[in-house]
C-alpha positions as protocol buffer text, in pm:
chain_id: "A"
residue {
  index: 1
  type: UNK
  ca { x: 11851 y: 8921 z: 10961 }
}
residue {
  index: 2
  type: UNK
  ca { x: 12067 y: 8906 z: 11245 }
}
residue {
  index: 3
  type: UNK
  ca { x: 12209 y: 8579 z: 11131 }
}
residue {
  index: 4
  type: UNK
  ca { x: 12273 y: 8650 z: 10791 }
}
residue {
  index: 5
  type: UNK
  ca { x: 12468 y: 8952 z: 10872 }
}
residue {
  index: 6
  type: UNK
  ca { x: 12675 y: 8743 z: 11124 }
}
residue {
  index: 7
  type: UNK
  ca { x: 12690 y: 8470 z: 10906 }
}
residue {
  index: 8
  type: UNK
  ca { x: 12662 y: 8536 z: 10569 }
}
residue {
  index: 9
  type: UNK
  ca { x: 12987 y: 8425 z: 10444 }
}
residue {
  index: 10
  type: UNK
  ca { x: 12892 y: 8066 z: 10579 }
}
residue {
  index: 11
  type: UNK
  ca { x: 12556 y: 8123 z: 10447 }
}
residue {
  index: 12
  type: UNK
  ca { x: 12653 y: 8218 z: 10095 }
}
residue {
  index: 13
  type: UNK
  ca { x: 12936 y: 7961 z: 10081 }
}
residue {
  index: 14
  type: UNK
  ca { x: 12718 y: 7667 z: 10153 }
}
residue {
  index: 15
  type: UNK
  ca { x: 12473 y: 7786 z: 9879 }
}
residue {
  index: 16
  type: UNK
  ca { x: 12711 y: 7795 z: 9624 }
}
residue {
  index: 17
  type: UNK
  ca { x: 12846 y: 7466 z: 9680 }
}
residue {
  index: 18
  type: UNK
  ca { x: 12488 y: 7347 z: 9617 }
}
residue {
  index: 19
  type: UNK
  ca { x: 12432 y: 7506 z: 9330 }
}
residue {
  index: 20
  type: UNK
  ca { x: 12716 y: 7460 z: 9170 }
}
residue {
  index: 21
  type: UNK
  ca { x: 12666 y: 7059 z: 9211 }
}
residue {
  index: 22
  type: UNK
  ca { x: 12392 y: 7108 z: 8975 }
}
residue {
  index: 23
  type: UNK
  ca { x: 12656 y: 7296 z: 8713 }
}
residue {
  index: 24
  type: UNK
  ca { x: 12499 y: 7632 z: 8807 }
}
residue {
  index: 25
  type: UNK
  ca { x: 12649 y: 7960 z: 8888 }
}
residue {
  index: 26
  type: UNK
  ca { x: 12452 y: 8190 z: 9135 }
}
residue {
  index: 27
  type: UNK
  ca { x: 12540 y: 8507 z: 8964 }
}
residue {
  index: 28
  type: UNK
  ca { x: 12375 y: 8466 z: 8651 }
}
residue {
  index: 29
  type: UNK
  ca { x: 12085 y: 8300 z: 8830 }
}
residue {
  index: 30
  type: UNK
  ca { x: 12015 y: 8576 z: 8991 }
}
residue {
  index: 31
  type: UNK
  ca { x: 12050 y: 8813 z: 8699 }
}
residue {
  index: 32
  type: UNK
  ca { x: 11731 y: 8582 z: 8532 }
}
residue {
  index: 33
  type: UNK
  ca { x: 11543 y: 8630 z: 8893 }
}
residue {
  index: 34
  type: UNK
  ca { x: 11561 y: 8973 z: 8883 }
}
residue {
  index: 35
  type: UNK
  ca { x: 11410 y: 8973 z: 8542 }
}
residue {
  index: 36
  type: UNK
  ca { x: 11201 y: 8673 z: 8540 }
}
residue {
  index: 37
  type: UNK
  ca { x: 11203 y: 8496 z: 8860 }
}
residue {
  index: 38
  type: UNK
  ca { x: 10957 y: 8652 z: 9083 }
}
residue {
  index: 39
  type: UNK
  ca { x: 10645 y: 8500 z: 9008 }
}
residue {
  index: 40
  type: UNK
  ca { x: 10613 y: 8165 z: 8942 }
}
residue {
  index: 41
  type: UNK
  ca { x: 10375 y: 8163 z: 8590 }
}
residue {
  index: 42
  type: UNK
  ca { x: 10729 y: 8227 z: 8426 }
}
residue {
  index: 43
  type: UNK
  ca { x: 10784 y: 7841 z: 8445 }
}
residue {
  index: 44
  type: UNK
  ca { x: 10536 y: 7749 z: 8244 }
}
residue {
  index: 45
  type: UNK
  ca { x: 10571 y: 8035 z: 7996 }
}
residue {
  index: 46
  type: UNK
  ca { x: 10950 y: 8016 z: 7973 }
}
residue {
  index: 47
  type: UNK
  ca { x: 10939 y: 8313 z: 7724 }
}
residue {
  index: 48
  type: UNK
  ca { x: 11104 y: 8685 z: 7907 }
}
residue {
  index: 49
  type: UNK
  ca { x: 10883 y: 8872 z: 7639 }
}
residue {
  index: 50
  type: UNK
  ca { x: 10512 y: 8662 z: 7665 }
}
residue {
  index: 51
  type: UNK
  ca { x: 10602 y: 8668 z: 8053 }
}
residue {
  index: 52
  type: UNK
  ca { x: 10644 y: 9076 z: 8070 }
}
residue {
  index: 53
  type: UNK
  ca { x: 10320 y: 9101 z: 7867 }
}
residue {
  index: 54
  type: UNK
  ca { x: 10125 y: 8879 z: 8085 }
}
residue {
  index: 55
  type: UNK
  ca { x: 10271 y: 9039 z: 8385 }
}
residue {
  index: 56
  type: UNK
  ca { x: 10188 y: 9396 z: 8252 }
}
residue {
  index: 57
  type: UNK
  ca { x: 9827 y: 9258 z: 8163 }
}
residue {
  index: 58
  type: UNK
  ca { x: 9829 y: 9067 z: 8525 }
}
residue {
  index: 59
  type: UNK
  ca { x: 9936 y: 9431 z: 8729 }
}
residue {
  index: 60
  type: UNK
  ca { x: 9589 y: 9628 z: 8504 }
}
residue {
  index: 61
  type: UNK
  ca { x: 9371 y: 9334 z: 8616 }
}
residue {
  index: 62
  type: UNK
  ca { x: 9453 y: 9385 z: 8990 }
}
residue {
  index: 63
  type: UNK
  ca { x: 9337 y: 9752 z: 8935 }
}
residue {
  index: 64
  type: UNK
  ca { x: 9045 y: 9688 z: 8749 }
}
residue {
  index: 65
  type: UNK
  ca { x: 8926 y: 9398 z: 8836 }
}
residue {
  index: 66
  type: UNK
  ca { x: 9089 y: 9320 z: 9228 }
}
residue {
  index: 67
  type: UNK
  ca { x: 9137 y: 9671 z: 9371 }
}
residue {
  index: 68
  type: UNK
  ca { x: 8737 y: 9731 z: 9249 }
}
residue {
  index: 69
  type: UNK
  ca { x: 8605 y: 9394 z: 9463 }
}
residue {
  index: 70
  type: UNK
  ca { x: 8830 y: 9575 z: 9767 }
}
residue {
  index: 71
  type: UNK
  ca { x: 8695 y: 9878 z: 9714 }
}
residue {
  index: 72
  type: UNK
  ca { x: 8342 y: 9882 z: 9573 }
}
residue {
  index: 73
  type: UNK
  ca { x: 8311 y: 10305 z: 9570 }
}
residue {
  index: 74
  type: UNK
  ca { x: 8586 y: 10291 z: 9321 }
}
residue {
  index: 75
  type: UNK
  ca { x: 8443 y: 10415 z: 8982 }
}
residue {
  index: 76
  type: UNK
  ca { x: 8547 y: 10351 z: 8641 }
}
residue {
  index: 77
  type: UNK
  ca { x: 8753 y: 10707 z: 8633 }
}
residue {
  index: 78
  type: UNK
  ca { x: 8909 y: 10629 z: 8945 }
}
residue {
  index: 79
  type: UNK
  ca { x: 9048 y: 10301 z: 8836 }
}
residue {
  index: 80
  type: UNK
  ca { x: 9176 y: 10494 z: 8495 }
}
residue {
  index: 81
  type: UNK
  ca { x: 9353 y: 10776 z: 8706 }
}
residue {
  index: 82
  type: UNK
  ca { x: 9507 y: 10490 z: 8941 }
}
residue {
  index: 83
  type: UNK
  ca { x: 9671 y: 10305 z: 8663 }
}
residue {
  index: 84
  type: UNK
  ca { x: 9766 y: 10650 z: 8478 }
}
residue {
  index: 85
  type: UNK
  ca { x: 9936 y: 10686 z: 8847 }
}
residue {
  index: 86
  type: UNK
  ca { x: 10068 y: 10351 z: 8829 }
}
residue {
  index: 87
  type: UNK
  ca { x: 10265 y: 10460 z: 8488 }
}
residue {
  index: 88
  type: UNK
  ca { x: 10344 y: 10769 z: 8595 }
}
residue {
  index: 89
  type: UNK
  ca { x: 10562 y: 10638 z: 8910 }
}
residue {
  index: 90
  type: UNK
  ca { x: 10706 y: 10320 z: 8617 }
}
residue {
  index: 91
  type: UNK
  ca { x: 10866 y: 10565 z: 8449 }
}
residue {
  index: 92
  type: UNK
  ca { x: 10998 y: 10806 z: 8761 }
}
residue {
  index: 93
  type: UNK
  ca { x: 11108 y: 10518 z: 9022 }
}
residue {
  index: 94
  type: UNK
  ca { x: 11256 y: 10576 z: 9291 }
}
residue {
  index: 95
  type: UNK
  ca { x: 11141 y: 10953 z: 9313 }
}
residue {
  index: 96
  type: UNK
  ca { x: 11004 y: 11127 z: 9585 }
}
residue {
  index: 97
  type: UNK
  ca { x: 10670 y: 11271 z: 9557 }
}
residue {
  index: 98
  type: UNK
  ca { x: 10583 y: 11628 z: 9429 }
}
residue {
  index: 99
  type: UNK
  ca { x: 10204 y: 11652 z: 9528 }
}
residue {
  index: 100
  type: UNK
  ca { x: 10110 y: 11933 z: 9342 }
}
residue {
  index: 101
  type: UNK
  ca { x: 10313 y: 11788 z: 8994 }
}
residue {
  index: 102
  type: UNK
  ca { x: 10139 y: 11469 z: 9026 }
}
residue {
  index: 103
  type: UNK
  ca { x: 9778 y: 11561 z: 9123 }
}
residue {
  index: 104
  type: UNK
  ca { x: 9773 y: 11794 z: 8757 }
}
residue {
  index: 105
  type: UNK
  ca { x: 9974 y: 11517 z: 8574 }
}
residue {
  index: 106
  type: UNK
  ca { x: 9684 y: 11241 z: 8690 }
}
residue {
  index: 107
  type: UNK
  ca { x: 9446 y: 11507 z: 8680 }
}
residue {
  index: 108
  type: UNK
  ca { x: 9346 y: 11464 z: 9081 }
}
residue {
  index: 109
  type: UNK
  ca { x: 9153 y: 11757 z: 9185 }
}
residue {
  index: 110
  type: UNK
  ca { x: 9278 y: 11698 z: 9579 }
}
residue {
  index: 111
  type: UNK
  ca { x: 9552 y: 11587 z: 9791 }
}
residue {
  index: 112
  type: UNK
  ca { x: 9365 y: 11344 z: 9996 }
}
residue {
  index: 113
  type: UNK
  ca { x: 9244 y: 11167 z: 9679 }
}
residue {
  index: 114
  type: UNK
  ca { x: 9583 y: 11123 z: 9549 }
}
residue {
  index: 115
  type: UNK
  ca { x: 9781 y: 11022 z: 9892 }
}
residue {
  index: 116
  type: UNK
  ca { x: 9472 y: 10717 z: 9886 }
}
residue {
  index: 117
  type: UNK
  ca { x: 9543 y: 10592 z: 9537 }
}
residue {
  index: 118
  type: UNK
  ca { x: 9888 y: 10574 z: 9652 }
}
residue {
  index: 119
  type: UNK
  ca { x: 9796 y: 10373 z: 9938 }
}
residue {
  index: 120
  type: UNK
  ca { x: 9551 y: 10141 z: 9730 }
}
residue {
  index: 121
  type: UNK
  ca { x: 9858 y: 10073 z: 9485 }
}
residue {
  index: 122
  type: UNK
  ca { x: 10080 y: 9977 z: 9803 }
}
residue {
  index: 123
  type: UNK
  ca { x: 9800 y: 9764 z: 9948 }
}
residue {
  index: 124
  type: UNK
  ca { x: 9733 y: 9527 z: 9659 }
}
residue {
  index: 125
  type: UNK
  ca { x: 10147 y: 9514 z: 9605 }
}
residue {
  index: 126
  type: UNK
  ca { x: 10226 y: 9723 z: 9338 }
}
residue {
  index: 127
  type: UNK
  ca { x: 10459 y: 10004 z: 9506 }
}
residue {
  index: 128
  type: UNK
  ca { x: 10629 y: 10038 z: 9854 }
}
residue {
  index: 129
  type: UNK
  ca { x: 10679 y: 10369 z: 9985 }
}
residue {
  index: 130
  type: UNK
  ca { x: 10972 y: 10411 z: 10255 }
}
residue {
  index: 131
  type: UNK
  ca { x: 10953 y: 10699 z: 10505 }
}
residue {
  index: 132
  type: UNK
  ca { x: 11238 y: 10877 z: 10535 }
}
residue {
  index: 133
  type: UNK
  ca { x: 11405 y: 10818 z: 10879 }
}
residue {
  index: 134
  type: UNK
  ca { x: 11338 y: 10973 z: 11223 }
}
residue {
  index: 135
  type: UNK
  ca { x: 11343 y: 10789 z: 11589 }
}
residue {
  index: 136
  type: UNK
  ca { x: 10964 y: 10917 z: 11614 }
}
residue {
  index: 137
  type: UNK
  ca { x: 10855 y: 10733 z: 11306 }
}
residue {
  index: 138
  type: UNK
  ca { x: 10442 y: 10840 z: 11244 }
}
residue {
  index: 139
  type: UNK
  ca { x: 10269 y: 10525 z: 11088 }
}
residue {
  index: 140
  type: UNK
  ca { x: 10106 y: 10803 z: 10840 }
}
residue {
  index: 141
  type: UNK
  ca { x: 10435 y: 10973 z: 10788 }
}
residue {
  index: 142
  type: UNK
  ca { x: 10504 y: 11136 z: 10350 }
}
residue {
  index: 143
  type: UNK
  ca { x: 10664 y: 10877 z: 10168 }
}
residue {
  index: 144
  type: UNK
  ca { x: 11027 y: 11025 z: 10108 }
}
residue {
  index: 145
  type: UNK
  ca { x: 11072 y: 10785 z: 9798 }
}
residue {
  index: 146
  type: UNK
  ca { x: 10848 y: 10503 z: 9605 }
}
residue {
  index: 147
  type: UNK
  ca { x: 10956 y: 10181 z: 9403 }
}
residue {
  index: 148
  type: UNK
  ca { x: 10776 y: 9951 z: 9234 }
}
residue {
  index: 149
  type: UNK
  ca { x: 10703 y: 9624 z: 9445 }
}
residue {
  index: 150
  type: UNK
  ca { x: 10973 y: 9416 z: 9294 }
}
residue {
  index: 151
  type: UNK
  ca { x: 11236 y: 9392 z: 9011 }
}
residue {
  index: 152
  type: UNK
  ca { x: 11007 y: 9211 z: 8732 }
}
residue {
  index: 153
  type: UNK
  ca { x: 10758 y: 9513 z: 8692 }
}
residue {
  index: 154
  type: UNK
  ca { x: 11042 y: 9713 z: 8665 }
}
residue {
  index: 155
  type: UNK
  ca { x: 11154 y: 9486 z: 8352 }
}
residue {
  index: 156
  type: UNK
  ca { x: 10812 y: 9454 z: 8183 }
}
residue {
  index: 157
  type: UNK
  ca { x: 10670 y: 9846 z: 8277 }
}
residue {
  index: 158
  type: UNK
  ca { x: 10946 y: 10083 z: 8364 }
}
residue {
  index: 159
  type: UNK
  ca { x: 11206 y: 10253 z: 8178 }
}
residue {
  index: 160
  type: UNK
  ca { x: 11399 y: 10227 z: 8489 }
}
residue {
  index: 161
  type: UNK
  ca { x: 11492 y: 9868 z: 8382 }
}
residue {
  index: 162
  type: UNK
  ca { x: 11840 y: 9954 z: 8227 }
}
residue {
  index: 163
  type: UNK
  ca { x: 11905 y: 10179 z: 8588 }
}
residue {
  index: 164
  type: UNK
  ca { x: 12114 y: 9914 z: 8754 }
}
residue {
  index: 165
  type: UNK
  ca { x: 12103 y: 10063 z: 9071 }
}
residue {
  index: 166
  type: UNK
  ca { x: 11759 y: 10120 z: 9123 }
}
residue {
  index: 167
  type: UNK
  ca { x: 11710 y: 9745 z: 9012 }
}
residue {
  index: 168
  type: UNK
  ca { x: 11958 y: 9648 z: 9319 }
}
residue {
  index: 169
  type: UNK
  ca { x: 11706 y: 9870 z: 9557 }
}
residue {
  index: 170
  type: UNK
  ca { x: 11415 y: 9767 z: 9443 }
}
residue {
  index: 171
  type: UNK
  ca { x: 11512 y: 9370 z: 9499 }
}
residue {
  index: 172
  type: UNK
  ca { x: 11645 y: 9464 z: 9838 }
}
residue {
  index: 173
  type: UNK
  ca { x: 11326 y: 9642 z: 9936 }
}
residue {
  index: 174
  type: UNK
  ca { x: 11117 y: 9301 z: 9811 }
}
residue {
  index: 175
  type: UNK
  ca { x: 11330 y: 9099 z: 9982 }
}
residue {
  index: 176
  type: UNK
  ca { x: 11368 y: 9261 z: 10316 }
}
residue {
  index: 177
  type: UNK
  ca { x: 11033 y: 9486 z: 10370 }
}
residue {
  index: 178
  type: UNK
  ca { x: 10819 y: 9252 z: 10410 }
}
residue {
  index: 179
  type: UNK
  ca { x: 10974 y: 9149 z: 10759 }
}
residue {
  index: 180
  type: UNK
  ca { x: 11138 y: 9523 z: 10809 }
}
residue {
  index: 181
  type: UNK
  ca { x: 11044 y: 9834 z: 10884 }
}
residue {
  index: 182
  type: UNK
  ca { x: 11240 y: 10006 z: 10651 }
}
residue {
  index: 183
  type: UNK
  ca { x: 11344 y: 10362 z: 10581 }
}
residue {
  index: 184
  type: UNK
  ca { x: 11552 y: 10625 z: 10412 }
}
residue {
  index: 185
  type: UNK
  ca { x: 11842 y: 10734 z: 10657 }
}
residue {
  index: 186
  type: UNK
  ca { x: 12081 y: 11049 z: 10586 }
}
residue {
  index: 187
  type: UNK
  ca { x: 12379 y: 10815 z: 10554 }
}
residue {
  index: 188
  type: UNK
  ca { x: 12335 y: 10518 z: 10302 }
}
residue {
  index: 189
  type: UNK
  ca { x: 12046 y: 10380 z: 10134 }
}
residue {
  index: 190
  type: UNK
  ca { x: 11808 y: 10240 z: 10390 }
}
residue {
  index: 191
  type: UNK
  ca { x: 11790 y: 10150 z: 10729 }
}
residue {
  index: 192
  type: UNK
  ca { x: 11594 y: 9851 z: 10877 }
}
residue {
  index: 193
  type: UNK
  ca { x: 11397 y: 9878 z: 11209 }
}
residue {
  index: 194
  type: UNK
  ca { x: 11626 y: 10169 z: 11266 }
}
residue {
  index: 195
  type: UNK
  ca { x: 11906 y: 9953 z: 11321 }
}
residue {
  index: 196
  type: UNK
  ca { x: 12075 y: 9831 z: 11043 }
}
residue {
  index: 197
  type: UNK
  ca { x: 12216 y: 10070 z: 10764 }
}
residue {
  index: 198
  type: UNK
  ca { x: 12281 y: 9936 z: 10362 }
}
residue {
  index: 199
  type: UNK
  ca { x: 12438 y: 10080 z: 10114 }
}
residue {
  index: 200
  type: UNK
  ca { x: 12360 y: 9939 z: 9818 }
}
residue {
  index: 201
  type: UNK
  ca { x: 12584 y: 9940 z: 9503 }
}
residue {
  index: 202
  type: UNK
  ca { x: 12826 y: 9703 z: 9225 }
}
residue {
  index: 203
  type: UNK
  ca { x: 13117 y: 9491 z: 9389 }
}
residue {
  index: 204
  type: UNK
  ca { x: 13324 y: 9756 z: 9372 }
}
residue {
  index: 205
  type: UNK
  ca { x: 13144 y: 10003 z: 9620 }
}
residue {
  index: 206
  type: UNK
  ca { x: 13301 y: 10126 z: 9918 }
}
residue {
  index: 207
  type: UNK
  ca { x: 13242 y: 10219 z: 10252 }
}
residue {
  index: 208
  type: UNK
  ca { x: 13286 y: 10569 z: 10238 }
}
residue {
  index: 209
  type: UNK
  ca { x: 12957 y: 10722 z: 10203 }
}
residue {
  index: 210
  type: UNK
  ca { x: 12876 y: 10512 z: 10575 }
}
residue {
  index: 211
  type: UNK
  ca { x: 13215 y: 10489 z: 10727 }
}
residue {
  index: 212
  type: UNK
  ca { x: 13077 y: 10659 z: 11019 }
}
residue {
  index: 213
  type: UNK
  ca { x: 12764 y: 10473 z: 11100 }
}
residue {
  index: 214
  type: UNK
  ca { x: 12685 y: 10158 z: 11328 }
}
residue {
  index: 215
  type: UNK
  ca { x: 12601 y: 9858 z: 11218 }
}
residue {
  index: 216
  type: UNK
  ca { x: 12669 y: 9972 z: 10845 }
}
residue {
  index: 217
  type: UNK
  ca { x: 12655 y: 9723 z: 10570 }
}
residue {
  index: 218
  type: UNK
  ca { x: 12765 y: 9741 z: 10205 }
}
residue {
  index: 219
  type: UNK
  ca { x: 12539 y: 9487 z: 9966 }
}
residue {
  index: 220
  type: UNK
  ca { x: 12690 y: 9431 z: 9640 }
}
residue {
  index: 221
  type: UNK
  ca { x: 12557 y: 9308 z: 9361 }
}
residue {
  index: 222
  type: UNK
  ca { x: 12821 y: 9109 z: 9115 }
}
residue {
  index: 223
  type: UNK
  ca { x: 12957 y: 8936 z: 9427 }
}
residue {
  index: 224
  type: UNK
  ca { x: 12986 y: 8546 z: 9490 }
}
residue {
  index: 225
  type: UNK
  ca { x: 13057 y: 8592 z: 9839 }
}
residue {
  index: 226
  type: UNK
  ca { x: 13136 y: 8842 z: 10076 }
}
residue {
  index: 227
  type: UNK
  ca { x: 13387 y: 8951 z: 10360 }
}
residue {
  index: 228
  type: UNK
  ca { x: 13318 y: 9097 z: 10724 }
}
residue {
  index: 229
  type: UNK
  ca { x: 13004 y: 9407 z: 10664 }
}
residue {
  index: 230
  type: UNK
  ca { x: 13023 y: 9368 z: 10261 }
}
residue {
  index: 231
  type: UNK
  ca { x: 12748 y: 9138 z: 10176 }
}
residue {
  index: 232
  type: UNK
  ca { x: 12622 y: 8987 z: 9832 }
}
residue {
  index: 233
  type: UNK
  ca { x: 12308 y: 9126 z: 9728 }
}
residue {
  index: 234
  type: UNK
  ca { x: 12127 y: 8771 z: 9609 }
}
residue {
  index: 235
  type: UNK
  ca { x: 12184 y: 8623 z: 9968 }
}
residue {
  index: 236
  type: UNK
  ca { x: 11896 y: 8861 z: 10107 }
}
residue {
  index: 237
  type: UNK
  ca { x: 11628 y: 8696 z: 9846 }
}
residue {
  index: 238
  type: UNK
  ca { x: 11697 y: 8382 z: 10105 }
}
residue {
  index: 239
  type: UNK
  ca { x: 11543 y: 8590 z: 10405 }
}
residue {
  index: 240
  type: UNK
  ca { x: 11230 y: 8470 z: 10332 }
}
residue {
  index: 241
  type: UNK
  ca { x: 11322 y: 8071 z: 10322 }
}
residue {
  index: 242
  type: UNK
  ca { x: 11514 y: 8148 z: 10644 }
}
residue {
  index: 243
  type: UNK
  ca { x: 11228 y: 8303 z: 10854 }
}
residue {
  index: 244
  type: UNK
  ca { x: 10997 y: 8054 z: 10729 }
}
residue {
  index: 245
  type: UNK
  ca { x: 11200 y: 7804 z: 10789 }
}
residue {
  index: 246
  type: UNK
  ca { x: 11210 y: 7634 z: 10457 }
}
């Protein structure tokens, strides 16, 4: 992380150059990623429609089928109220939960119950769930918003799909999460291992909304290459490649 913020207009420079020796631009590359290019079965489909089917079909299956081997108590209501969960937070992402609202929408009769689906969803990669920012962070702290786990479910589940922006955070959060801690701050969208603050937006965003903060990023989407602490939003999908060193 450190080193693509430092770096990132070297970073993003020499990446172009490569792809564009293939007769590629990155920008509408990573408009089919975001869409299609998470997992890999889209290769051999090669269809955006058969691929958000199978995808939907694919997310069911790991409640009903995976989430049941992980959890053998689970019963066959259960597993219905987890994917009438799972539907209920497609259509709302990112929101931040109203206990009482959801537990009679999914007909949960307790709290408890309903804070463990969550968690079951989040462990078998379905939703994240960011905290919302304090120096005393609690491992067990309320979620102050959930997204789905990455930009694709949004396309073949959500009607959140045509929400640019919350397509932009939800591909951040896949991207940098994994290796993160990440949270909610007060000033910008998220902050990573309480350090680093992004606010994420088009190419035309500014910095007002974080002007005053430390180590305060802008990552825009619809941008080639960036300049000093404005950053292109596609260079943090290379995170991964980078810490593992691929």
């Amino acid at each position: 992380m450190q080193d693509l913020l430092s770096d990132h207009e070297k970073f993003s420079l020499e990446t172009i150059r490569k792809i564009e020796k293939e007769k590629r631009k990155i920008l509408p590359l990573f408009k089919e990623y975001l869409q299609t290019g998470y997992y890999p079965y889209f290769l051999e489909i090669n269809n955006a429609s058969l691929y958000f089917v199978t995808l939907e079909q694919n997310l069911h299956t790991v409640i009903e089928s995976d989430l049941t081997a992980i959890y053998p108590a689970l019963t066959g209501n259960s597993t219905k109220k987890i994917k009438q969960l799972l539907s209920f937070i497609a259509m709302t992402v990112p929101f931040t939960p109203n206990w009482k609202k959801i537990k009679e929408l999914v007909e949960v009769g307790d709290e408890r119950t309903l804070k463990t689906y969550f968690k079951y969803l989040e462990d078998v990669g379905l939703i994240r769930t960011v905290i919302k920012y304090s120096k005393k962070m609690r491992q067990f702290e309320t979620p102050e918003k959930i997204y789905l786990n990455n930009s694709n479910q949004l396309y073949a589940i959500s009607s959140q799909a045509s929400n640019i922006g919350t397509v932009r955070e939800t591909f951040f959060l896949s991207m940098t999460a994994p290796f993160h801690k990440a949270a909610i701050p007060v000033s910008g969208d998220f902050i990573l291992d309480g350090r680093f603050i992004f606010e994420i937006g088009g190419k035309n965003k500014t910095f007002e909304q974080i002007k005053d903060e430390k180590n305060a990023y802008l990552v825009c989407d619809n941008l080639e290459q960036g300049i000093k602490n404005k950053i292109p939003v596609w260079l943090f999908g290379f995170l991964a490649f980078c810490i593992s060193g691929t």
